[in-house]
C-alpha atoms as one frame of an Amber mdcrd trajectory, in Angstrom:
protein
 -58.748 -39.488 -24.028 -61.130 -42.200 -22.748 -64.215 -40.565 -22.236 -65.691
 -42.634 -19.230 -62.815 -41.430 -17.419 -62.872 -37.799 -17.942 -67.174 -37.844
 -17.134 -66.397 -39.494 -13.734 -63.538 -37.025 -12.851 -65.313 -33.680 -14.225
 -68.864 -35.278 -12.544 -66.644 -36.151  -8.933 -65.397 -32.466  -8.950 -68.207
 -30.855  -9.596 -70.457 -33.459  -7.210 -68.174 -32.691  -4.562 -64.956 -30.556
  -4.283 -66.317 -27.727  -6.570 -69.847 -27.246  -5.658 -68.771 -27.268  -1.976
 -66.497 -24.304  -2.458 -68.292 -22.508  -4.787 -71.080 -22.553  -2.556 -68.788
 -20.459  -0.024 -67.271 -18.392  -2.684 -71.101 -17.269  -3.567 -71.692 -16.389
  -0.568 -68.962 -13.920  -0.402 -70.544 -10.212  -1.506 -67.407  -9.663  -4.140
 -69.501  -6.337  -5.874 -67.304  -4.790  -8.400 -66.191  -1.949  -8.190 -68.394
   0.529 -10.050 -70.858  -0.628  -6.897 -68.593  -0.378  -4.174 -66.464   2.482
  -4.217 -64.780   1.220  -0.506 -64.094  -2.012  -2.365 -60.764  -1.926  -0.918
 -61.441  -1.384   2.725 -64.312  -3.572   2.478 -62.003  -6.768   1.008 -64.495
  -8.923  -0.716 -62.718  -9.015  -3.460 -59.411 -10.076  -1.880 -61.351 -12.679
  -0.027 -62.963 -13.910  -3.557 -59.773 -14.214  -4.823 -57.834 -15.542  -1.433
 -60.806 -18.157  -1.569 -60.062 -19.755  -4.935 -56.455 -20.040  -4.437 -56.765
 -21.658  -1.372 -59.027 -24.482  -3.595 -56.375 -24.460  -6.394 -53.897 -25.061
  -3.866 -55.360 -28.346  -2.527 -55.243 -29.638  -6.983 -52.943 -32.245  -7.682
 -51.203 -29.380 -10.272 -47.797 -30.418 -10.207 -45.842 -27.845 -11.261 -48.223
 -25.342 -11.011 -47.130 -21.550  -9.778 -50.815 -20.213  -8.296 -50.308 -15.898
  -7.564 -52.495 -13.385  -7.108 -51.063 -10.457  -8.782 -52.355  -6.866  -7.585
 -51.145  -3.441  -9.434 -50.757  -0.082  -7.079 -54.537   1.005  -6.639 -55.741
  -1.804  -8.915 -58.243  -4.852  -8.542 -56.487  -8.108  -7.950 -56.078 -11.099
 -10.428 -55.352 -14.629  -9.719 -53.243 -16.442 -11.858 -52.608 -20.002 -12.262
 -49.686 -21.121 -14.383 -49.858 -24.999 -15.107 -47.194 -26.461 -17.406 -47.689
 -28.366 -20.727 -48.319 -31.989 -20.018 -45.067 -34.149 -21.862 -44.975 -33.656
 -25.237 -47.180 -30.640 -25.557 -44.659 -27.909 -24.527 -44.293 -26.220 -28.200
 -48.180 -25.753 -28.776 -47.812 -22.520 -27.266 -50.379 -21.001 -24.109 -53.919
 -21.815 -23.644 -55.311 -18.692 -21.949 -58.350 -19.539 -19.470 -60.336 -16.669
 -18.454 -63.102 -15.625 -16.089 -64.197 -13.317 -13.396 -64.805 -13.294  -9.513
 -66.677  -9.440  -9.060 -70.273  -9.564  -8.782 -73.102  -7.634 -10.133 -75.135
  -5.671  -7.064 -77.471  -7.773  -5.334 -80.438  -6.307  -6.326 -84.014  -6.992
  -4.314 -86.754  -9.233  -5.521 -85.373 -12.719  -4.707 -87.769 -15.121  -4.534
 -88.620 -17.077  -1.114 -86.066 -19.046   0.551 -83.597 -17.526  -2.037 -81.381
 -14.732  -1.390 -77.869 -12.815  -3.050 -75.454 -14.245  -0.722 -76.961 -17.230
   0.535 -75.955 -19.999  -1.421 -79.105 -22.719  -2.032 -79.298 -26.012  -4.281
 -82.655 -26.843  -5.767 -83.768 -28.488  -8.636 -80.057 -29.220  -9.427 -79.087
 -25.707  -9.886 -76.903 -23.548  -7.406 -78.709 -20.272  -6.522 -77.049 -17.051
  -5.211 -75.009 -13.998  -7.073 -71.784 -14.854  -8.803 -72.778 -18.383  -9.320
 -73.576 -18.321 -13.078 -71.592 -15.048 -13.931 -69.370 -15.686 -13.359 -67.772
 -17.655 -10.395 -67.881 -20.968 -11.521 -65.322 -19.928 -14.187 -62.351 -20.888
 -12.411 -63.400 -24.024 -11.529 -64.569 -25.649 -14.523 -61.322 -24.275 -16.264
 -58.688 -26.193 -13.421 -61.776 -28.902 -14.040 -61.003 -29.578 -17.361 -56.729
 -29.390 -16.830 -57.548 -32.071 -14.372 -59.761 -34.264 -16.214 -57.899 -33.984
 -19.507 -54.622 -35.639 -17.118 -56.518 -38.102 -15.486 -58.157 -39.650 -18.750
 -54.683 -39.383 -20.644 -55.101 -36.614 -22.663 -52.664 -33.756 -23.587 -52.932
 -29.979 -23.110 -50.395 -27.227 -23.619 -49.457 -24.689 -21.014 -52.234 -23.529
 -19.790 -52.898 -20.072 -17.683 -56.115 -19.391 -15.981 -56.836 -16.038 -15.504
 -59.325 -14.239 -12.982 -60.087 -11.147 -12.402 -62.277  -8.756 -10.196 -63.152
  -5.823 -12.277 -65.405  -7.228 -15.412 -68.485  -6.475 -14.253 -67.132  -2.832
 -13.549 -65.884  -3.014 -17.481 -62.727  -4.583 -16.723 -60.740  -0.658 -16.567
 -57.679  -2.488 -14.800 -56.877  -5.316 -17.205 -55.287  -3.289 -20.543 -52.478
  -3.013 -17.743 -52.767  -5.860 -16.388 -52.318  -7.467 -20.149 -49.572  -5.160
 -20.187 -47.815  -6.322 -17.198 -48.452  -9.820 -17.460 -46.905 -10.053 -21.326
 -43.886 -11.635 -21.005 -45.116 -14.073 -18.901 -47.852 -15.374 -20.784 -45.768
 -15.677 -23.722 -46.877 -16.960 -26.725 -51.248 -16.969 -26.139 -52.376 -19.670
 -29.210 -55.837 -20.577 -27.571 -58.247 -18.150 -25.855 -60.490 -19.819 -23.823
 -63.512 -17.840 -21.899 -66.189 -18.861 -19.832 -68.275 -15.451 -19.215 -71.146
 -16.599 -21.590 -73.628 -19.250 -22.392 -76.216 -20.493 -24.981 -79.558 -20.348
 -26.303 -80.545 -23.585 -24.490 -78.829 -26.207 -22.357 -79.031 -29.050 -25.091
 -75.646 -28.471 -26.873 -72.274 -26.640 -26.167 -72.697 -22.627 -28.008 -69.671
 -20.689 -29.082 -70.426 -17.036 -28.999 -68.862 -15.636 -32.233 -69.252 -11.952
 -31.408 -69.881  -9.481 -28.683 -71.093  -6.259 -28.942 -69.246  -3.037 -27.508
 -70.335   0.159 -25.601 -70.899   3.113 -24.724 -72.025   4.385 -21.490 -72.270
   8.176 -20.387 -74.578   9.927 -17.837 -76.172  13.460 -19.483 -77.578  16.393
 -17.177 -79.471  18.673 -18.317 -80.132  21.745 -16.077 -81.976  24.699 -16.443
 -82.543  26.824 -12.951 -80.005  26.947  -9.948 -82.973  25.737  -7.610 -86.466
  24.104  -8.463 -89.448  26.741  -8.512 -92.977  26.542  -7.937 -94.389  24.555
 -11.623 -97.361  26.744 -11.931 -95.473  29.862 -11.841 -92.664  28.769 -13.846
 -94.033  26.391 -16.365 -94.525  27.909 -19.556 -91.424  30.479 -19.043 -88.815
  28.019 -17.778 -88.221  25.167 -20.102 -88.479  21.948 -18.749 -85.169  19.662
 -18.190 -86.664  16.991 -18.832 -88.602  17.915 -22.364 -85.152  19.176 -23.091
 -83.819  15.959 -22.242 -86.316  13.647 -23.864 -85.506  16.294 -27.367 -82.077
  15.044 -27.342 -82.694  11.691 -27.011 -84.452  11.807 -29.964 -81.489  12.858
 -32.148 -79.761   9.642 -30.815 -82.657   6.902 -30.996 -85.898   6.862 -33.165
 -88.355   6.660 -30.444 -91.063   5.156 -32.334 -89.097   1.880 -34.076 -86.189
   2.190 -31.250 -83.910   2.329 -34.051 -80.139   4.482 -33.226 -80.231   7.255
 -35.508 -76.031   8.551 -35.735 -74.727   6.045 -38.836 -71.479   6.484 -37.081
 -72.835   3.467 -34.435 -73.946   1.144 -37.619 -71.981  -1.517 -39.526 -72.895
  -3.997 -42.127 -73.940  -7.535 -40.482 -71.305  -9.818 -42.179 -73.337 -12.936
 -44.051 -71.302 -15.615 -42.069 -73.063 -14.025 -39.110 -76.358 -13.741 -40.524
 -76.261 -17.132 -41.467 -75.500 -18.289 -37.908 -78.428 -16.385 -36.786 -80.796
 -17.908 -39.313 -79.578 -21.790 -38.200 -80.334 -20.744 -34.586 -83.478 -18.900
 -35.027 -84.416 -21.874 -37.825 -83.344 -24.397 -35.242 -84.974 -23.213 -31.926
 -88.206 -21.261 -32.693 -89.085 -18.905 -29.869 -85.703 -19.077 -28.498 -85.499
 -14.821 -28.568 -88.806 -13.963 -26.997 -88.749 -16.894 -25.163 -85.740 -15.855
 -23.147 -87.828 -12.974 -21.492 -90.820 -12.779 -18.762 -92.917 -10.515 -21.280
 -95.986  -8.703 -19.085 -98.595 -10.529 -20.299 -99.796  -8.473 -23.483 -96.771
  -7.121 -24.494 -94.942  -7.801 -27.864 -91.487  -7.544 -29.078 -90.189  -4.856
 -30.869 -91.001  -6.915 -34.200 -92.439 -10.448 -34.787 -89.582 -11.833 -37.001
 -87.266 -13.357 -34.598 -84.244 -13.592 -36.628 -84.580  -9.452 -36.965 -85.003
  -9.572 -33.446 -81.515 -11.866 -33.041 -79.619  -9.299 -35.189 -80.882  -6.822
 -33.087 -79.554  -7.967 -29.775 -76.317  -9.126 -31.281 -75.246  -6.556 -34.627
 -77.295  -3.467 -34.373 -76.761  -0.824 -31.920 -79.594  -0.293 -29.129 -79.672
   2.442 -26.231 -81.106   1.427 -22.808 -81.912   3.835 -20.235 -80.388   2.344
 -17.580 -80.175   5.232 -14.145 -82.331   8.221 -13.357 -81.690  11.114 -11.065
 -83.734  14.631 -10.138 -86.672  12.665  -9.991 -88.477  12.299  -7.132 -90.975
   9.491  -6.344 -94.349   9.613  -7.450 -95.301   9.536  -3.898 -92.714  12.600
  -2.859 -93.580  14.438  -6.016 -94.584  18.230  -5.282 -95.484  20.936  -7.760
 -91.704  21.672  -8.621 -90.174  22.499 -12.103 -87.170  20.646 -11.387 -83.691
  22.323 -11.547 -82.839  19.489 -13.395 -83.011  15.897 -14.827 -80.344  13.083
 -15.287 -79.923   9.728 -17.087 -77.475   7.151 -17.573 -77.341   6.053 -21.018
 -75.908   2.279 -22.125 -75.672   2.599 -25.652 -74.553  -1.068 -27.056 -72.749
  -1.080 -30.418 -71.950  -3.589 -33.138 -69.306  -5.900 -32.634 -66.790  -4.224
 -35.115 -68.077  -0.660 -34.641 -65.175   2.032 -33.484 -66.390   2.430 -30.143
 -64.464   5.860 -29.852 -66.005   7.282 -32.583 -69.446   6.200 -31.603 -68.699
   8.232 -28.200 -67.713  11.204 -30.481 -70.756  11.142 -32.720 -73.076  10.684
 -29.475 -71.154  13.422 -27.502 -71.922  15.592 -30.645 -75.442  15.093 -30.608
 -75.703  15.443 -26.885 -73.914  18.720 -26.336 -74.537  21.178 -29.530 -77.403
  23.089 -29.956 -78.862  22.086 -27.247 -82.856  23.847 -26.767 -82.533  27.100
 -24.770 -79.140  27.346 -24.238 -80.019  24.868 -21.531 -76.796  23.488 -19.701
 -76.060  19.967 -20.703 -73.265  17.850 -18.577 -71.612  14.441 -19.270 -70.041
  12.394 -16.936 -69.109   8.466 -16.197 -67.913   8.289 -20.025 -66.337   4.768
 -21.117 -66.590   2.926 -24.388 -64.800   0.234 -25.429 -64.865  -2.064 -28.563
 -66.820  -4.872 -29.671 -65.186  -8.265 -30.769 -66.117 -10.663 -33.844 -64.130
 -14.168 -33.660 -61.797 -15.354 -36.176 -62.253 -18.152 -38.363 -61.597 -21.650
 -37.031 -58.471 -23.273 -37.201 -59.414 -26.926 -38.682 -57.989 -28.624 -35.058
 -60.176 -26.554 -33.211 -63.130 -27.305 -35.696 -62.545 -31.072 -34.984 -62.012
 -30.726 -31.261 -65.326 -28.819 -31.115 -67.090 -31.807 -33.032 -66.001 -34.309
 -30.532 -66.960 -32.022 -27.237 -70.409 -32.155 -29.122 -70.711 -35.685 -30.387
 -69.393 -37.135 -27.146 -70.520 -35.072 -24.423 -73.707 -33.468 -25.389 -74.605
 -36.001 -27.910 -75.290 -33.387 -30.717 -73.280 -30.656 -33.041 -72.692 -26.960
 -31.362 -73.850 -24.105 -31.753 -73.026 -20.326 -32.564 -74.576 -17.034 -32.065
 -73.801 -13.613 -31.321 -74.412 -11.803 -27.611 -75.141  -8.557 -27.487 -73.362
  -8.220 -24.001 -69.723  -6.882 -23.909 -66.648  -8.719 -22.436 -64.398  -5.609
 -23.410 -60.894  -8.239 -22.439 -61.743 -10.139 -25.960 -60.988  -6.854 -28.246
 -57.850  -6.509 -26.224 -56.358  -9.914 -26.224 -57.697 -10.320 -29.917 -55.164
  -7.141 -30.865 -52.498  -8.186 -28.427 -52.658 -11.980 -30.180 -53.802 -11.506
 -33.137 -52.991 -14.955 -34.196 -54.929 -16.642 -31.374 -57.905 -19.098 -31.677
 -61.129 -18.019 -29.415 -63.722 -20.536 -28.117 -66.139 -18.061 -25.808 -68.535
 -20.079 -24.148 -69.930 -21.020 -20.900 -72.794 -22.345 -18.788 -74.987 -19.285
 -18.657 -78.634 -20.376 -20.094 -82.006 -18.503 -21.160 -82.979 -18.537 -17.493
 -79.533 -18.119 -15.493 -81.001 -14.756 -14.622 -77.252 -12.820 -14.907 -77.675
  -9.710 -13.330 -81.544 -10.046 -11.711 -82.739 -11.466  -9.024 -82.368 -16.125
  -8.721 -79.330 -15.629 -10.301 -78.602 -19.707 -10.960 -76.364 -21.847 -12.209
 -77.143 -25.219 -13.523 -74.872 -27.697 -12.311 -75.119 -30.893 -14.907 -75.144
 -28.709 -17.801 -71.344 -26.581 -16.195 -70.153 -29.974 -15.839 -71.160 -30.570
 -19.591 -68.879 -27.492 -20.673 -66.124 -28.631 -18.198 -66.193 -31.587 -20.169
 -66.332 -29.839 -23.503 -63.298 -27.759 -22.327 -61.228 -30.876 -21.553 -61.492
 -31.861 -25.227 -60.531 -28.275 -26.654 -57.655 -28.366 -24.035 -56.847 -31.558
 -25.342 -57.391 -30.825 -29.281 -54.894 -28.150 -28.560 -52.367 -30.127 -27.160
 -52.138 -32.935 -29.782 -52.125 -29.688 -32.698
């Protein structure tokens, strides 16, 4: 491909055509589902996904057969189906994926700055979706474009979208279902839901963690009583509470204590840790707005890398039956609840780390006391396969030519639970997850942003893996 061309078509897109809609498309309030349980009367996800056909539409794609494919009850895909450029029919499917749902909005923006209200500064795009993961779509039909107009080659390629990841992505195993004979034959695996350590060089993330999630009750009286009556007779829900979280978690090192959630780190992986931690000092504690005083949970970073990325951690992430400080009587509380993210090891059996926590949870349990669980999901981690030599190569030129260095690797301890799945359903596939999320993209918080120069740098790096896997 000649490389002057495919800058000056990837930088024109994203200068003009692409920031311009994805500015509108952030400004849509697409919440998944697990935060908007009238998602379907509400329609911001049909608009999400109504809004970046209509742009895929306008592409010079010819050829291309753009649906948006919606199963009884389900959240809607869009699907793009572009065909092999001459010559690179028999190289089998390059599978593009990202997401158009939304986290919550969350409060706390800063000034001038605001969920749905799409801003450039500093040459980044601010507002919810844009990083994580909106811009997906874009850069993918980005790259198909750029890798034509410079004279490259791709295979078929698919880009796939959907509107339930954030949510856990409960509607694509039947989606991947449905969708299997027309995908055919997936050889490449390309997905943009992830990002780097810094914004220097293109990162592959080599392994996600999975999870488990469940929300435990405990209750102990039918209605709250006065506490200086009843303490001291009635147990409290929450001490009750707070003694089975210590089966689970060690709450002095944070370490999980069920060995049904552990694995051993495999030394490929360690060794990517070390290179990164090695390469980029502070790059761990540096991603986070510590309160001033506070320390990590341990002052060897690469310990603190194989914690976010190969050893299981639990997060409180939800309370309910507490009241505010400020609304707080003298009440023993009927009872106390909390939503539990438990995040596993890549290649941990996510079922059986539900079992083991369910046991621990439910048997028993101090005083008899009555112990519920509810919003239950796991689902499996993923750990890449080895690459293929083309890919290797192809990855060596996005680095040398676009970002002027070699790539990256490294673990993320977040879950995309669609990688376990297409990993089984093609188990022959190569995987390049990437993306243009950074240390300070701010995924999920408030100034959620997305840097613009450095997504047209992956666009760019995708065009050459597009175009590695065409000339295979």
């Amino acid at each position: 491909m000649d490389h002057d061309t495919l800058k000056t078509t990837v930088q024109t897109l994203w200068d003009g055509p692409i920031l311009s809609s994805l500015s509108e498309l952030v400004s849509i309030p697409a919440v998944s589902p697990a935060f908007d349980a009238d998602w379907q009367r509400n329609g911001h996800l049909d608009a999400a996904i109504e809004h970046v056909r209509a742009w895929a539409e306008e592409r010079d794609l010819p050829g291309a057969r753009i649906d948006v494919v919606q199963l009884d009850g389900r959240t809607p895909v869009l699907l793009i189906d572009i065909p092999a450029t001459p010559g690179a029919e028999g190289v089998g499917t390059a599978l593009l994926y990202g997401h158009l749902d939304k986290q919550p909005p969350v409060g706390g923006w800063s000034e001038g700055l605001g969920p749905w209200t799409p801003v450039v500064r500093d040459g980044r795009l601010y507002g919810r979706g844009s990083a994580d993961d909106c811009y997906s779509g874009y850069a993918a039909l980005g790259a198909v474009l750029a890798v034509r107009a410079a004279g490259g080659a791709h295979g078929r390629c698919v880009v796939l979208l959907e509107t339930g990841e954030e949510s856990g992505s409960p509607d694509l195993p039947a989606y991947l279902d449905h969708l299997r004979p027309r995908l055919g034959e997936v050889s490449l695996v390309v997905c943009l839901d992830s990002g780097g350590a810094d914004y220097e060089r293109l990162w592959l993330t080599t392994s996600l963690r999975g999870m488990v999630a469940v929300e435990v009750r405990v209750q102990v009286l039918d209605s709250g009583q006065h506490s200086g009556i009843a303490s001291g007779v009635v147990p409290s829900s929450f001490r009750v509470l707070r003694a089975l979280l210590d089966r689970v978690e060690d709450a002095e090192t944070g370490r999980i204590n069920l060995p049904e959630l552990h694995v051993e780190i495999p030394e490929v992986r360690v060794k990517e840790a070390t290179a990164a931690v090695a390469g980029l000092p502070g790059m761990v504690v540096g991603s986070f707005p510590f309160t001033p005083g506070v320390r990590p949970v341990t002052g060897d970073e690469l310990e603190l890398e194989l914690n976010r990325t190969w050893r299981p951690t639990l997060s409180v992430i939800g309370a309910d039956g507490l009241p505010t400080p400020a609304d707080a009587g003298n009440v023993l509380r009927p009872s106390t609840s909390l939503m539990l993210s438990f995040r596993l090891p890549p290649t941990t059996d996510s079922e059986a780390a539900l079992a083991a926590v369910r046991r621990a949870l439910t048997t028993e349990v101090p005083y008899d006391a009555q112990v519920e669980l509810s919003r239950v999901e796991h689902a499996d981690g993923w750990n890449a396969p080895d690459l293929a030599p083309w890919l290797s190569d192809a990855l060596d030129r996005a680095g040398s030519e676009v970002f002027g260095q070699p790539w990256g690797a490294l673990g993320m301890g977040g879950s995309i639970p669609f990688m376990g799945l297409l990993q089984d359903a093609y188990p022959h596939a190569q995987f390049v997850i990437t993306g243009a999320l950074g240390p300070d993209s701010n995924a999920h918080v408030p100034d959620e942003s997305l840097r613009l120069d450095f997504a047209a740098k992956v666009t760019m790096a995708i065009a050459h893996l597009l175009d590695g896997h065409g000339k295979r």
